[in-house]
mmCIF file of the N, C-alpha and C atoms, coordinates in Angstrom:
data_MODEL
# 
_entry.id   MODEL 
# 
loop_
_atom_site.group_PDB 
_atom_site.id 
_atom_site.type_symbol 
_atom_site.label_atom_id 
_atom_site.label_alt_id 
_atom_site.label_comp_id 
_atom_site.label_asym_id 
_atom_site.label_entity_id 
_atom_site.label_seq_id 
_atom_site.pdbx_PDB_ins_code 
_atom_site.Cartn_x 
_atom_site.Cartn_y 
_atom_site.Cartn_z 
_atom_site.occupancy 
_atom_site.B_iso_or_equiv 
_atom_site.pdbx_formal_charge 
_atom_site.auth_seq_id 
_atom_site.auth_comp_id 
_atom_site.auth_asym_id 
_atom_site.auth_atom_id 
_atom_site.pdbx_PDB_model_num 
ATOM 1   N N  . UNK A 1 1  ? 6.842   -7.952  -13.581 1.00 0.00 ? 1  UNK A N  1 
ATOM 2   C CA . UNK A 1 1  ? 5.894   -8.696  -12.799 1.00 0.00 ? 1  UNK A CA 1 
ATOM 3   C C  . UNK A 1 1  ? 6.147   -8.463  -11.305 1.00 0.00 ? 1  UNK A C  1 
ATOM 4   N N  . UNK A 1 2  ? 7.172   -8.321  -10.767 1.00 0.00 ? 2  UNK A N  1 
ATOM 5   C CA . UNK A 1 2  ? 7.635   -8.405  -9.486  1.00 0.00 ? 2  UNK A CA 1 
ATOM 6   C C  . UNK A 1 2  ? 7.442   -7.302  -9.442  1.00 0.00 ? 2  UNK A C  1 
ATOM 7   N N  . UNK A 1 3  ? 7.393   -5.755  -9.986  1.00 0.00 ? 3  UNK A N  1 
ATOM 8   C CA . UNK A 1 3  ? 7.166   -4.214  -9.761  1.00 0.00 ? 3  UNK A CA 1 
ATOM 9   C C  . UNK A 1 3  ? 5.577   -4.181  -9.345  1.00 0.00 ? 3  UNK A C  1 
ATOM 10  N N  . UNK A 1 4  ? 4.946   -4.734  -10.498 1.00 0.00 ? 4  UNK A N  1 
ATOM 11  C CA . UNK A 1 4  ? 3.301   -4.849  -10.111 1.00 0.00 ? 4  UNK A CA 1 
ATOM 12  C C  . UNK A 1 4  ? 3.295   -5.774  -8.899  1.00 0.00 ? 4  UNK A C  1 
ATOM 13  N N  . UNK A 1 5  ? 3.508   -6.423  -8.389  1.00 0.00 ? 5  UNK A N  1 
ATOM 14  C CA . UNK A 1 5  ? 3.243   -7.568  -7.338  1.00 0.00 ? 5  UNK A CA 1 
ATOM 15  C C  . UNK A 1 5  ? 3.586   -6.242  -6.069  1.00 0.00 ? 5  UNK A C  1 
ATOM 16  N N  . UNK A 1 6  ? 4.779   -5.882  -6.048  1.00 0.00 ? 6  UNK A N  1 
ATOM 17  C CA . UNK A 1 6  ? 4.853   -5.308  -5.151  1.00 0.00 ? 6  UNK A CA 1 
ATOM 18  C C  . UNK A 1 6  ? 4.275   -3.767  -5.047  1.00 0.00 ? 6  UNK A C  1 
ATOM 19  N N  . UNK A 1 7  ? 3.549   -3.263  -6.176  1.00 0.00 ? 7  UNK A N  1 
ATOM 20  C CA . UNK A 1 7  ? 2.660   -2.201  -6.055  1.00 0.00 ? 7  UNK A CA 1 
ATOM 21  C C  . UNK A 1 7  ? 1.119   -2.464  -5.707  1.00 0.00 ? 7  UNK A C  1 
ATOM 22  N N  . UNK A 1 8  ? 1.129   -3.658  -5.638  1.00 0.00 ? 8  UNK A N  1 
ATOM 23  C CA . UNK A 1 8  ? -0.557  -4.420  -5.556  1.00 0.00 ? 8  UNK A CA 1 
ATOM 24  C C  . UNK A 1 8  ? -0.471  -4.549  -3.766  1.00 0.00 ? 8  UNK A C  1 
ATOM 25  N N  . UNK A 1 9  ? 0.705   -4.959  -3.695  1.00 0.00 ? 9  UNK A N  1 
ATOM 26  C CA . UNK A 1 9  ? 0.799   -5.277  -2.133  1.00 0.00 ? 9  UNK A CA 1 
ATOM 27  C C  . UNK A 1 9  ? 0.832   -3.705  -1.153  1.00 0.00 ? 9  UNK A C  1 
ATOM 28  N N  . UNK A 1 10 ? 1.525   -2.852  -1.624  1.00 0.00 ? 10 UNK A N  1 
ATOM 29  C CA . UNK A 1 10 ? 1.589   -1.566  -1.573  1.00 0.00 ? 10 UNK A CA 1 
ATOM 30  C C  . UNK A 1 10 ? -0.050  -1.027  -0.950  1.00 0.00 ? 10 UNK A C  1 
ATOM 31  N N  . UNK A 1 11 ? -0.578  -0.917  -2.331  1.00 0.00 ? 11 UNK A N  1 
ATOM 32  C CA . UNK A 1 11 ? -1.925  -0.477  -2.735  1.00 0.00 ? 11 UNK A CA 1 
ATOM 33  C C  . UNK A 1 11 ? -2.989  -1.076  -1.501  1.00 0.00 ? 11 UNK A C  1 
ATOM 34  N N  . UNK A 1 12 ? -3.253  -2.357  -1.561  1.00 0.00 ? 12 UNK A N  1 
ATOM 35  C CA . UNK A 1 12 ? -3.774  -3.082  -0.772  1.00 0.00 ? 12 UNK A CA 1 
ATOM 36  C C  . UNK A 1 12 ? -3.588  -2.327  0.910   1.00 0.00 ? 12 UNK A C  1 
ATOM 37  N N  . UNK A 1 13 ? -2.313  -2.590  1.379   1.00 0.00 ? 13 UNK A N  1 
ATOM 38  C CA . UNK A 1 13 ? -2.208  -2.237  2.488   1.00 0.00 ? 13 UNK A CA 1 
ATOM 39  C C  . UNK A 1 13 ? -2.323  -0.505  2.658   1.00 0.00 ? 13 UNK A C  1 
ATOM 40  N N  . UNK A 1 14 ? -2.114  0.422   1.925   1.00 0.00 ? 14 UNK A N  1 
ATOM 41  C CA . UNK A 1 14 ? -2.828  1.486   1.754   1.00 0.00 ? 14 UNK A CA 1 
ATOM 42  C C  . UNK A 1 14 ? -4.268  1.888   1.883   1.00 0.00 ? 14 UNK A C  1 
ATOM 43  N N  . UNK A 1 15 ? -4.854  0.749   1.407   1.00 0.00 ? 15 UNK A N  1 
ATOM 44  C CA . UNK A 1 15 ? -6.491  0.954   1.263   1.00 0.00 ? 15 UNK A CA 1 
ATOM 45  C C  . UNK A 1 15 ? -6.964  0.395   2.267   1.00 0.00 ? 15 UNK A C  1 
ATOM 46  N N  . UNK A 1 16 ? -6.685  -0.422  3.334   1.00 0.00 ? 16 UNK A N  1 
ATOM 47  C CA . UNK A 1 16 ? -6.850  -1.151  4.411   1.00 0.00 ? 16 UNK A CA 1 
ATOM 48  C C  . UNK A 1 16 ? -6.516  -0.187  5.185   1.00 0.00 ? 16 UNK A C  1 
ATOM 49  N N  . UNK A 1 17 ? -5.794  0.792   5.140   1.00 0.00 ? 17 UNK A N  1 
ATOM 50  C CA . UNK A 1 17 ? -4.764  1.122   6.704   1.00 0.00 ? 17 UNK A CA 1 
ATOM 51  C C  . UNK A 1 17 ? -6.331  2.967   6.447   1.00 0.00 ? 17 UNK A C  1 
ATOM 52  N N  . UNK A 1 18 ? -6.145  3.069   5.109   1.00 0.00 ? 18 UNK A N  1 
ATOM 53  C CA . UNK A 1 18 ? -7.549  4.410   4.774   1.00 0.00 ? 18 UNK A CA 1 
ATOM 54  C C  . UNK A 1 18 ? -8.836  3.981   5.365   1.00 0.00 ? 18 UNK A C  1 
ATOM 55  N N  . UNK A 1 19 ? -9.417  2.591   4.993   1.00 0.00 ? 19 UNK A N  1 
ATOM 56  C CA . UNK A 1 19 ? -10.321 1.845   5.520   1.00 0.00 ? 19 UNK A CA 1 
ATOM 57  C C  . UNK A 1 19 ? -10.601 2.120   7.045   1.00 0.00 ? 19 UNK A C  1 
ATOM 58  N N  . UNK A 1 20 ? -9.732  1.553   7.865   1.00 0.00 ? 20 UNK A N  1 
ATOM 59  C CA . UNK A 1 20 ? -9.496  1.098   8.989   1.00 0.00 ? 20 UNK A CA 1 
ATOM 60  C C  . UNK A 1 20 ? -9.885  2.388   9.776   1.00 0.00 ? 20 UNK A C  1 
ATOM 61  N N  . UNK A 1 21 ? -8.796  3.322   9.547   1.00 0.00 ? 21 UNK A N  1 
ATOM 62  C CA . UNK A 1 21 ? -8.408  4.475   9.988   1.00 0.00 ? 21 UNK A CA 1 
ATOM 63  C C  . UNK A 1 21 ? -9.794  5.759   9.565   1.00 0.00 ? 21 UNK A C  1 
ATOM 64  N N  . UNK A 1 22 ? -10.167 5.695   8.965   1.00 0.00 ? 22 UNK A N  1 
ATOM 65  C CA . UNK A 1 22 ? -11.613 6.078   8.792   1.00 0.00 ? 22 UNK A CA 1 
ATOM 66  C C  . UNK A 1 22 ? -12.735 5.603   9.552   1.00 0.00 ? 22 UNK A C  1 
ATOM 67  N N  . UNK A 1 23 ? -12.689 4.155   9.365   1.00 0.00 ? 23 UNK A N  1 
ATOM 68  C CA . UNK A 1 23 ? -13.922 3.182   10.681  1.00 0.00 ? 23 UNK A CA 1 
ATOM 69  C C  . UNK A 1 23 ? -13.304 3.673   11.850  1.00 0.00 ? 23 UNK A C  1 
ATOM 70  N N  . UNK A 1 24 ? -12.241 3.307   12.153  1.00 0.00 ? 24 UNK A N  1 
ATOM 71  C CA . UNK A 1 24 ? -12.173 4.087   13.629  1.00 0.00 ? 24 UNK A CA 1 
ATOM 72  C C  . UNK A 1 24 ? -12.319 5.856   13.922  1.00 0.00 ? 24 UNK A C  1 
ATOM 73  N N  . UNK A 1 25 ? -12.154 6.435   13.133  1.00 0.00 ? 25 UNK A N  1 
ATOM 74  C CA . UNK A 1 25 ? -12.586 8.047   13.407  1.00 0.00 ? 25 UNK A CA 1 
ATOM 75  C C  . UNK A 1 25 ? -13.980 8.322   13.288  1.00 0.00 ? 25 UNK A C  1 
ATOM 76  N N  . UNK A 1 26 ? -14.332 7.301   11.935  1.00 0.00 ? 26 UNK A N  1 
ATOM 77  C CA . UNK A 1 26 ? -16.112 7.251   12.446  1.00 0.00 ? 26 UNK A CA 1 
ATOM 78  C C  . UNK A 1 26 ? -16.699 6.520   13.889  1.00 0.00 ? 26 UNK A C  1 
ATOM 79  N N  . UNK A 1 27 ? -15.863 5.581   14.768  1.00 0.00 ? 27 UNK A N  1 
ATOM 80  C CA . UNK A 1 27 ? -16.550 5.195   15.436  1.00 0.00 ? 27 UNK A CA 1 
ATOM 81  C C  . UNK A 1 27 ? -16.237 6.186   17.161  1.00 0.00 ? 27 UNK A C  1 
ATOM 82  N N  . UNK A 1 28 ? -14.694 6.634   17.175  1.00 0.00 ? 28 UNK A N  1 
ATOM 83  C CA . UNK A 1 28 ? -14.913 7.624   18.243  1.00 0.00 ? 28 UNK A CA 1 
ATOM 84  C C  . UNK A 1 28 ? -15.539 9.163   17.611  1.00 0.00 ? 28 UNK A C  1 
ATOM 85  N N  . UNK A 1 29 ? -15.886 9.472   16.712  1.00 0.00 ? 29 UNK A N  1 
ATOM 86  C CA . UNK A 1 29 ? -16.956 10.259  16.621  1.00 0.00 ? 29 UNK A CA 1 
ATOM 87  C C  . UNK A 1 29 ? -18.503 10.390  16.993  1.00 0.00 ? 29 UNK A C  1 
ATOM 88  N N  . UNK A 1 30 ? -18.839 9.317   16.920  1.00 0.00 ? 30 UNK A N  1 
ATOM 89  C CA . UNK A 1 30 ? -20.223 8.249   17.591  1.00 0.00 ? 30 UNK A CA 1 
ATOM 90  C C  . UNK A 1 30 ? -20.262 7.949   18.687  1.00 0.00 ? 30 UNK A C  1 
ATOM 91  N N  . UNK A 1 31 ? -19.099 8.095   19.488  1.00 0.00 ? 31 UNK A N  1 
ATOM 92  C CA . UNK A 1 31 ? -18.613 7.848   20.884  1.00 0.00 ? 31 UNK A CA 1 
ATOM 93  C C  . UNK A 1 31 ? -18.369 8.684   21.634  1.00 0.00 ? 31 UNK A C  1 
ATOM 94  N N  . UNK A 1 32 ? -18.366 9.868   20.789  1.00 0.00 ? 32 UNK A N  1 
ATOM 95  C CA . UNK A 1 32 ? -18.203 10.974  21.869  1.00 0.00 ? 32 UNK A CA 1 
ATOM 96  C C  . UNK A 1 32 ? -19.099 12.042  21.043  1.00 0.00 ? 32 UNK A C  1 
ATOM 97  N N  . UNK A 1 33 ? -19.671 12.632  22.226  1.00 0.00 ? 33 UNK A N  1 
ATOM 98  C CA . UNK A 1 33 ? -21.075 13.841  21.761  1.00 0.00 ? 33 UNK A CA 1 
ATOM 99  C C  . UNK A 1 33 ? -20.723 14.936  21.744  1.00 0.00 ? 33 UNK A C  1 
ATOM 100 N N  . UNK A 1 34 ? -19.774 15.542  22.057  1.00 0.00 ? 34 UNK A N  1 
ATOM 101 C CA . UNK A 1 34 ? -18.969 16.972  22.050  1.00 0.00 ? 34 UNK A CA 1 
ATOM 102 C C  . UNK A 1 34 ? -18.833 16.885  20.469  1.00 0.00 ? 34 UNK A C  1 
ATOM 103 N N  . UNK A 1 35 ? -18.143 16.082  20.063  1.00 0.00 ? 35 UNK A N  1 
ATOM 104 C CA . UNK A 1 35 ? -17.965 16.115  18.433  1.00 0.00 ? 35 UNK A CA 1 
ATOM 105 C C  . UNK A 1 35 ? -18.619 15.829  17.362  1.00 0.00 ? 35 UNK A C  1 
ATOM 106 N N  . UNK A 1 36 ? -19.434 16.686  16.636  1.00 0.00 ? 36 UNK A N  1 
ATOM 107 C CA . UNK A 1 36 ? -20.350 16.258  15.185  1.00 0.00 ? 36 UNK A CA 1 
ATOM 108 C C  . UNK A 1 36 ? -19.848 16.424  14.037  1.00 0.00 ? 36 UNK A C  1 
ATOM 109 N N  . UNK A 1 37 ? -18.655 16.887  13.659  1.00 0.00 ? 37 UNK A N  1 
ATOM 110 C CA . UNK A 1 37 ? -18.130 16.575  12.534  1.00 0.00 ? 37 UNK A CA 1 
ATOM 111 C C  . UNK A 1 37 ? -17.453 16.012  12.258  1.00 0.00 ? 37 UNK A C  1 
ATOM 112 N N  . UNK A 1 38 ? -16.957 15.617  11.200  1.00 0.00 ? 38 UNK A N  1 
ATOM 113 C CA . UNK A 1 38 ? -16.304 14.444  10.628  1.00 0.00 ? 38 UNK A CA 1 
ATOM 114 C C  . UNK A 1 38 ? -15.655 15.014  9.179   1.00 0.00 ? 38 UNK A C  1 
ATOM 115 N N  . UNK A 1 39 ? -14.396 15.520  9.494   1.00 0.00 ? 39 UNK A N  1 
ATOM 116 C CA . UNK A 1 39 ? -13.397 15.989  7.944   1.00 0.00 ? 39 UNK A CA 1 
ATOM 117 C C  . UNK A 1 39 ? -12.750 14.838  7.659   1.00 0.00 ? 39 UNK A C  1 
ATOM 118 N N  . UNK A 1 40 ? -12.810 14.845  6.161   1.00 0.00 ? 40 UNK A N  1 
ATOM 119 C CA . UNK A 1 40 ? -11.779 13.533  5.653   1.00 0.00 ? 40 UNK A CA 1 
ATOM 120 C C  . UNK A 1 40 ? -10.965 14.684  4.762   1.00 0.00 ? 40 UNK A C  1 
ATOM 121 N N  . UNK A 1 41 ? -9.814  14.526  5.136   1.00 0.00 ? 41 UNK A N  1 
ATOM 122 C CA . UNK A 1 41 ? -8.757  14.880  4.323   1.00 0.00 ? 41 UNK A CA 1 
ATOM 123 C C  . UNK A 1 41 ? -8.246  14.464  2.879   1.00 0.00 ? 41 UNK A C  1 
ATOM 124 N N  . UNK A 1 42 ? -8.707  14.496  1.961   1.00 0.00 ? 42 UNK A N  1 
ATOM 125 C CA . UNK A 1 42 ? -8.967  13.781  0.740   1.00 0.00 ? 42 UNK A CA 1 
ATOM 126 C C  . UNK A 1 42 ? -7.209  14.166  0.112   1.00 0.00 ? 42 UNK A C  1 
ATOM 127 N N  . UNK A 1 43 ? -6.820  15.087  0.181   1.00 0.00 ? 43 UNK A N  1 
ATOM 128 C CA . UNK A 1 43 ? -5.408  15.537  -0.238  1.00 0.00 ? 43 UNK A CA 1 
ATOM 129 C C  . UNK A 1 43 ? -4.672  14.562  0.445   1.00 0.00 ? 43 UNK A C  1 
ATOM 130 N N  . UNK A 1 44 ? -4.768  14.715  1.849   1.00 0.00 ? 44 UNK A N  1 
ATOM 131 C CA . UNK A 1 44 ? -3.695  13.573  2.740   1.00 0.00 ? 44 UNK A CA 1 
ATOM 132 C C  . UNK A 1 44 ? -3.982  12.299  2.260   1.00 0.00 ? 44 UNK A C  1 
ATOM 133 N N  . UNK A 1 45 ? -5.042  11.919  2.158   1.00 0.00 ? 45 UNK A N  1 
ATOM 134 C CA . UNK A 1 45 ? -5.426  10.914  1.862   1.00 0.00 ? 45 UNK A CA 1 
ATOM 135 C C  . UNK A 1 45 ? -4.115  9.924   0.696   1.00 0.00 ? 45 UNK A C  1 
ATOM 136 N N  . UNK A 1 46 ? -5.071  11.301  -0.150  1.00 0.00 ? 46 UNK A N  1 
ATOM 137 C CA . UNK A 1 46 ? -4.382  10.852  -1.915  1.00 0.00 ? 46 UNK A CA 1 
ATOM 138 C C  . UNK A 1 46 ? -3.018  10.477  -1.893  1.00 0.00 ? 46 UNK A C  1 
ATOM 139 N N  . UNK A 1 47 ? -2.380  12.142  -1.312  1.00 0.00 ? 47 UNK A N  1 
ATOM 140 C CA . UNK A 1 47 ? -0.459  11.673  -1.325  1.00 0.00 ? 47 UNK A CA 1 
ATOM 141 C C  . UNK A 1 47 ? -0.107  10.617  -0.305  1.00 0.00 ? 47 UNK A C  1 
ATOM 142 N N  . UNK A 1 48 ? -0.408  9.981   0.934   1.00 0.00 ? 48 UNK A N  1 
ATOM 143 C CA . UNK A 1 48 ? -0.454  8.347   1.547   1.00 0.00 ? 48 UNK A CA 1 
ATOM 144 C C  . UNK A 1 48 ? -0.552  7.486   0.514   1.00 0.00 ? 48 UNK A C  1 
ATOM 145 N N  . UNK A 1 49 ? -1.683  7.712   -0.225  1.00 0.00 ? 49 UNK A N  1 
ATOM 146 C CA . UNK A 1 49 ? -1.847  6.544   -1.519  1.00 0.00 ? 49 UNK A CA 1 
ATOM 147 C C  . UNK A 1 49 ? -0.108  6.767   -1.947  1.00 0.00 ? 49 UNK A C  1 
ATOM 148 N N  . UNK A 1 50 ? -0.517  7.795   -2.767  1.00 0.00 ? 50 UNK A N  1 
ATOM 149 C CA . UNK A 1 50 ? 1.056   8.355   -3.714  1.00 0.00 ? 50 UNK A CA 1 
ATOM 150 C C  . UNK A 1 50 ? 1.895   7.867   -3.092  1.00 0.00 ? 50 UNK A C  1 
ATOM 151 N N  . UNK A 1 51 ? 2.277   7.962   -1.883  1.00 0.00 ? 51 UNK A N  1 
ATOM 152 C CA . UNK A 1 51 ? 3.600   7.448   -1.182  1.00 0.00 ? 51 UNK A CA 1 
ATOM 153 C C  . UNK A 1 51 ? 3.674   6.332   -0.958  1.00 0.00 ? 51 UNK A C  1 
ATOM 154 N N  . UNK A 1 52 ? 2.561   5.599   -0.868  1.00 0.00 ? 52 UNK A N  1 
ATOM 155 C CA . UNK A 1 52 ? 2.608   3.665   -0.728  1.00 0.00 ? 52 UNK A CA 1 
ATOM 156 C C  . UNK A 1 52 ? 3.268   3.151   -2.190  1.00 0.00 ? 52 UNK A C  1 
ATOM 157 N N  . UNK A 1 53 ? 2.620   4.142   -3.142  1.00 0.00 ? 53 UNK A N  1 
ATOM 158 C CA . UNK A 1 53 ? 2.986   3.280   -4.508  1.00 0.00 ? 53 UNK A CA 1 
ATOM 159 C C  . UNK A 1 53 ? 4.377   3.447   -4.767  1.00 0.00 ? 53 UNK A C  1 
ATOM 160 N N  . UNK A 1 54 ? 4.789   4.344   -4.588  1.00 0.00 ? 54 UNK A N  1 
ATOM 161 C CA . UNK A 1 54 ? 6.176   5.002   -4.645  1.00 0.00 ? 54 UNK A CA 1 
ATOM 162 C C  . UNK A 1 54 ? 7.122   3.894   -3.894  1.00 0.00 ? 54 UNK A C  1 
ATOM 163 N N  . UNK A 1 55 ? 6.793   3.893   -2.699  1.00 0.00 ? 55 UNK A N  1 
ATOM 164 C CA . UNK A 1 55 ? 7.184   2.783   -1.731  1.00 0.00 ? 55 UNK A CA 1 
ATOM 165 C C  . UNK A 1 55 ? 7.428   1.545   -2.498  1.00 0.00 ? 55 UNK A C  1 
ATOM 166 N N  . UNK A 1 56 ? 6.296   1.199   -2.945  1.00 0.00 ? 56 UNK A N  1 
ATOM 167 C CA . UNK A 1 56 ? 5.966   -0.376  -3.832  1.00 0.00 ? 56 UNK A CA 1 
ATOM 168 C C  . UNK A 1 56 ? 7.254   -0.405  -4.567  1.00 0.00 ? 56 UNK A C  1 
ATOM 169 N N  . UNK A 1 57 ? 7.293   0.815   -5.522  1.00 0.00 ? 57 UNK A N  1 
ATOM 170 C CA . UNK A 1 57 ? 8.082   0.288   -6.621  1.00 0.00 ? 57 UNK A CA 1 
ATOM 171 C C  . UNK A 1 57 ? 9.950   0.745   -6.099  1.00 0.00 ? 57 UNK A C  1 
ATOM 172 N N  . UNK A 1 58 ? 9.804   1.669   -4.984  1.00 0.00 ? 58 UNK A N  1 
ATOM 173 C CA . UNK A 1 58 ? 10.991  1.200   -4.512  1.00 0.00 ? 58 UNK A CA 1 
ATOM 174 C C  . UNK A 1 58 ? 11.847  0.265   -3.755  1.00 0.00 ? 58 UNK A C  1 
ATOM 175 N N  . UNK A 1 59 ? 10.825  -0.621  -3.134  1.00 0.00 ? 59 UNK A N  1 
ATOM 176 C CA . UNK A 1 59 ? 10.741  -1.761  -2.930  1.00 0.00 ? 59 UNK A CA 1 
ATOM 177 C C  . UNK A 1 59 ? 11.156  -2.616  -3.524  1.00 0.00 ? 59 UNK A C  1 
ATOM 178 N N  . UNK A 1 60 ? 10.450  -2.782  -4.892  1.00 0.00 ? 60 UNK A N  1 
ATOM 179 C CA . UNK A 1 60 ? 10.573  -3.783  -5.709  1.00 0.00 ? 60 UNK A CA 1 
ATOM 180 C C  . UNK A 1 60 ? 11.873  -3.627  -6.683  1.00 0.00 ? 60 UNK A C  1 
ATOM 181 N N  . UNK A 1 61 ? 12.502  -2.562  -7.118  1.00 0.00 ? 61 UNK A N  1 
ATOM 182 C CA . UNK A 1 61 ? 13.534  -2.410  -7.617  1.00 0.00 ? 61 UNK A CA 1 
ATOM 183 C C  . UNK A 1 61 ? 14.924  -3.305  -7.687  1.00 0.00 ? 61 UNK A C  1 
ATOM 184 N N  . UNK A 1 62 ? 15.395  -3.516  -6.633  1.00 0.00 ? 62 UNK A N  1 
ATOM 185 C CA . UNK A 1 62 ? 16.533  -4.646  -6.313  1.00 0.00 ? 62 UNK A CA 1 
ATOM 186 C C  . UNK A 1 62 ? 15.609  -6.272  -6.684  1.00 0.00 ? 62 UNK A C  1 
ATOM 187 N N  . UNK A 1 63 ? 15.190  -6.564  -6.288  1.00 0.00 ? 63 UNK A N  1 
ATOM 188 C CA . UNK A 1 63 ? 14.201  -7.427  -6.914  1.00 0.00 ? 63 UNK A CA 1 
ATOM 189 C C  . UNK A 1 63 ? 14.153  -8.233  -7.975  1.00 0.00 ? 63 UNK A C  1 
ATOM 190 N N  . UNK A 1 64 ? 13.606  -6.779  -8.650  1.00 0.00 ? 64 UNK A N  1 
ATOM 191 C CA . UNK A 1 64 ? 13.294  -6.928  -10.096 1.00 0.00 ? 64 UNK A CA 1 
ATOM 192 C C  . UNK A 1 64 ? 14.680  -7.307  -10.881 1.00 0.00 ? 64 UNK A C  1 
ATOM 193 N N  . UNK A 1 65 ? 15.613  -6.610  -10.067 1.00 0.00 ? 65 UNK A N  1 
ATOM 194 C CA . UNK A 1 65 ? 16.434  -6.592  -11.612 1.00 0.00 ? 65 UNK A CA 1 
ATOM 195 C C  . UNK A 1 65 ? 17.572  -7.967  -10.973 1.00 0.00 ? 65 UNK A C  1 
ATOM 196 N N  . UNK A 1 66 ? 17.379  -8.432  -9.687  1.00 0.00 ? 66 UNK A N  1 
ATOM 197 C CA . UNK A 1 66 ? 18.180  -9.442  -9.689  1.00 0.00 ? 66 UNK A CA 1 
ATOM 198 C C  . UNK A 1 66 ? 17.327  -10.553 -10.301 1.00 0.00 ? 66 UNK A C  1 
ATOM 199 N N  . UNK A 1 67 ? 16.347  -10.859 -10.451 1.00 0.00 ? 67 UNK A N  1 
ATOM 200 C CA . UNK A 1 67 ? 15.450  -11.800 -11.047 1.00 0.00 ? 67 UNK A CA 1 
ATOM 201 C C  . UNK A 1 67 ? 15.724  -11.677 -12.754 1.00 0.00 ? 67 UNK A C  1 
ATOM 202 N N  . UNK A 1 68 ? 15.557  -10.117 -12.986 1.00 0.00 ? 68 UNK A N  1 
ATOM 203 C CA . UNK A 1 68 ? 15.678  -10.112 -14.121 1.00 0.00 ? 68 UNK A CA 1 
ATOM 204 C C  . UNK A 1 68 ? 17.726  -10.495 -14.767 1.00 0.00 ? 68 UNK A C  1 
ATOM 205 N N  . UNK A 1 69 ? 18.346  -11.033 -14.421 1.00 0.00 ? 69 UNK A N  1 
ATOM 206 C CA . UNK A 1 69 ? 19.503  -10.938 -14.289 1.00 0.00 ? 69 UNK A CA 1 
ATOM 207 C C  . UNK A 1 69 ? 19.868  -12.874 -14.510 1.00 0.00 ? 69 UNK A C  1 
ATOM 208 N N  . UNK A 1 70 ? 18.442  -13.200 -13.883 1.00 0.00 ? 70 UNK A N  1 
ATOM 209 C CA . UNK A 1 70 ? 18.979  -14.886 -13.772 1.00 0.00 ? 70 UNK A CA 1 
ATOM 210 C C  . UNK A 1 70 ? 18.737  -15.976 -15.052 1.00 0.00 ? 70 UNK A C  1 
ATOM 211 N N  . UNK A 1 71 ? 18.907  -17.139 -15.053 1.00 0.00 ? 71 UNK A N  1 
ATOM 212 C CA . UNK A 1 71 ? 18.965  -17.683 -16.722 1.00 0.00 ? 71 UNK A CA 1 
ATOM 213 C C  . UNK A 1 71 ? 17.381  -18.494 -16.161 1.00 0.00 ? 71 UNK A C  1 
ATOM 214 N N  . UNK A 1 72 ? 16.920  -18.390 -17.008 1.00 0.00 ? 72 UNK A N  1 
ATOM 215 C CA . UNK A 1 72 ? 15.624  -18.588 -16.372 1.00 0.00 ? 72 UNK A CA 1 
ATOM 216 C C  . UNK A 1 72 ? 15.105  -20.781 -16.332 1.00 0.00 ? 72 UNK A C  1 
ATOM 217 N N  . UNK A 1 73 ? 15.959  -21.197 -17.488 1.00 0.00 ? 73 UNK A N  1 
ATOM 218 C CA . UNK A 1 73 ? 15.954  -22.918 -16.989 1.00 0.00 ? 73 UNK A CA 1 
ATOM 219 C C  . UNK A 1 73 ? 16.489  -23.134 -15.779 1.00 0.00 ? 73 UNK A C  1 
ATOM 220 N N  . UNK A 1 74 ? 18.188  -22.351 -15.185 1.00 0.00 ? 74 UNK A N  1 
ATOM 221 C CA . UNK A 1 74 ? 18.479  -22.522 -14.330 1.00 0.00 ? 74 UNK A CA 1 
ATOM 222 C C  . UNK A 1 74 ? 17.696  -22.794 -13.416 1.00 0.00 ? 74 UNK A C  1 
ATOM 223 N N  . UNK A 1 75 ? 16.856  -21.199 -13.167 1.00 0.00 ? 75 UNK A N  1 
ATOM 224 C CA . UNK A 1 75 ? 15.786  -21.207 -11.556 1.00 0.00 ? 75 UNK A CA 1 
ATOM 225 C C  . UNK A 1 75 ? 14.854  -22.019 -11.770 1.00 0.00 ? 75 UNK A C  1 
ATOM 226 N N  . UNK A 1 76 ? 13.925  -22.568 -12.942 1.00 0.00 ? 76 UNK A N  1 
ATOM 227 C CA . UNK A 1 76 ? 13.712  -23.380 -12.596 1.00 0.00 ? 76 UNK A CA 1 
ATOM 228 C C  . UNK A 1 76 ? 13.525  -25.012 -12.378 1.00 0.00 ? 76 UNK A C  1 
ATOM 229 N N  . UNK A 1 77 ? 15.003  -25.416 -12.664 1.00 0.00 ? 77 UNK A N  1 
ATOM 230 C CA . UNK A 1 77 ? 15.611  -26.533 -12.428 1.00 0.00 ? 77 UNK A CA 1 
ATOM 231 C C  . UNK A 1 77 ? 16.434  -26.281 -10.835 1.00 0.00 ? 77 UNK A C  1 
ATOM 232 N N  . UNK A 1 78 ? 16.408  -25.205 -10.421 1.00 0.00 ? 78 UNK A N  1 
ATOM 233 C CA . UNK A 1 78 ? 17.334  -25.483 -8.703  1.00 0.00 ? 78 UNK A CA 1 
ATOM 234 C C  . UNK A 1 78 ? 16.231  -26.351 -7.950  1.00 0.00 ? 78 UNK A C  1 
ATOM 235 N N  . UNK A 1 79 ? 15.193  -26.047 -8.323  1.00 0.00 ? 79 UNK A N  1 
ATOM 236 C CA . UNK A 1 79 ? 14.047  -27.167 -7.145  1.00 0.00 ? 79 UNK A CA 1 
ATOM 237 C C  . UNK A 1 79 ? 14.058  -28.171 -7.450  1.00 0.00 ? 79 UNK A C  1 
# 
């Protein structure tokens, strides 16, 4: 659960930062008249994705397995 949580969070901010970063190259493209094309790098793109998720789940690793490690009435009887 904590691997997916932190590949969702991953993902998310991946697709926001592609989002973003696209609206802004579309908008100084529109802003300036010397320039009419517009390449999207679909390869770069993809491996950024690839590397966020990668990220995610290395992230989440220490995590996971100290959670997975605890007695589970314990945690939640400490609150």
């Amino acid at each position: 659960m904590i691997r997916h949580e932190s590949i969702v969070t991953a993902l998310v901010g991946a697709v926001l930062g592609v989002v973003t970063g696209l609206f802004l190259a579309v908008l100084v493209i529109t802003a300036t008249q010397d320039v009419t094309d517009l390449a999207i790098p679909a390869r770069t793109i993809a491996a950024f994705v690839a590397v966020a998720v990668a990220a995610g789940i290395a992230a989440a690793v220490l995590p996971a397995r100290r959670a997975s490690r605890l007695n589970v009435l314990d945690a939640v009887a400490y609150e």
